[in-house]
Structures are given as structure tokens and as C-alpha cells.
C-alpha positions as CSV (number, residue, x, y, z in Angstrom):
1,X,14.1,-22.1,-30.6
2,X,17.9,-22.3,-29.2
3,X,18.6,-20.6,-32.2
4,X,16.6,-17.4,-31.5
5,X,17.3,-17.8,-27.8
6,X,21.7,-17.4,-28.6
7,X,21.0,-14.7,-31.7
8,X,19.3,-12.8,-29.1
9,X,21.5,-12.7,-26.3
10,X,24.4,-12.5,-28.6
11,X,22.8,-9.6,-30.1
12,X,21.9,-7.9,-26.6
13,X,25.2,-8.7,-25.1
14,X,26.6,-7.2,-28.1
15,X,24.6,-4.1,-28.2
16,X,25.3,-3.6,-24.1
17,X,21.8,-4.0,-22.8
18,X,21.5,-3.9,-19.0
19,X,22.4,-7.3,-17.4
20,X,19.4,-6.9,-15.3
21,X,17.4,-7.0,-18.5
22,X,19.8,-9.8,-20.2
23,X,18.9,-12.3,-16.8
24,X,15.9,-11.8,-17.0
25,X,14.6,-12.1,-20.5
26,X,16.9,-15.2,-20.6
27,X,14.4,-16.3,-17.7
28,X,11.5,-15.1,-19.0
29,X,12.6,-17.1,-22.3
30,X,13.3,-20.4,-20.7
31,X,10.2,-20.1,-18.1
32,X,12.6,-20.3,-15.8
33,X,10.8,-19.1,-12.1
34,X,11.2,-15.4,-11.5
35,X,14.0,-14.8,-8.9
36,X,13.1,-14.1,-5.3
37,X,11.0,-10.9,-4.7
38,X,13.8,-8.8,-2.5
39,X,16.1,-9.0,-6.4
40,X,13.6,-7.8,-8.7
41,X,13.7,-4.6,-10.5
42,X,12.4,-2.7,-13.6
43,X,15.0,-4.1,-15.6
44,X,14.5,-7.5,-14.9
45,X,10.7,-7.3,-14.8
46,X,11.0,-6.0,-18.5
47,X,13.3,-8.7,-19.6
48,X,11.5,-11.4,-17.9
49,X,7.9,-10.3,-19.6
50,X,9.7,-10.2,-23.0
51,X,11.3,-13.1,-22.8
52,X,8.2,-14.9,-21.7
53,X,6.7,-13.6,-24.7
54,X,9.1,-14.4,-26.9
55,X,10.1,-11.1,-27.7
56,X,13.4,-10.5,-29.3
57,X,13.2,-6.6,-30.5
58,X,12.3,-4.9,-26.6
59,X,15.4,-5.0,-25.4
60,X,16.5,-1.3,-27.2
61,X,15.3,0.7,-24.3
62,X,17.9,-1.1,-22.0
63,X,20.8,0.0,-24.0
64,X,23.5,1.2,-21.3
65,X,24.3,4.4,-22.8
């Protein structure tokens, strides 16, 4: 599982994904709590769902472009 959890973020970080996303997949991935509700957004509502699930391919609609 660490192995998948540092080829994923090493791909996304790579690729530029959103850092909102990055946090919170990371998150999401660890089960980490979400962060308080006045910091959430879209980005980091996707990342932490994705995450949670285990999801490693959801991050290509985050792409900074």
C-alpha cells in the first residue's frame, strides 16, 4: 500500500494536479479526518473521496492546465 500511496502522488505531482486535490486524496488515502469545514472545496472534496476509495486514475480532471 505505501507503494501505490508514493507512485500516485509522484505521478500527480508530476503531472501538476491541483494541490487542493493532491491534500486531499493524500487524506482521503490515509483516512486521515477531513480538514475543518470553512477549508473545503471541490478540489479537495474530489481528492479526499478518491483517495478514500483508493482510487489512483481520478485525478486527470485536476490537471492545472
Amino acid at each position: 500500500m505505501n507503494q501505490i500511496y508514493r507512485d500516485t502522488i509522484d505521478a500527480m505531482e508530476k503531472k501538476g494536479v491541483n494541490p487542493e486535490y493532491l491534500n486531499g486524496w493524500a487524506c482521503g488515502f490515509l483516512h486521515n479526518p477531513k480538514r475543518e469545514e470553512q477549508r473545503l472545496n471541490e478540489a479537495y472534496d474530489a481528492g479526499f473521496k478518491d483517495g478514500w476509495d483508493k482510487k489512483t486514475d481520478g485525478f486527470t480532471a485536476w490537471v492545472k492546465k
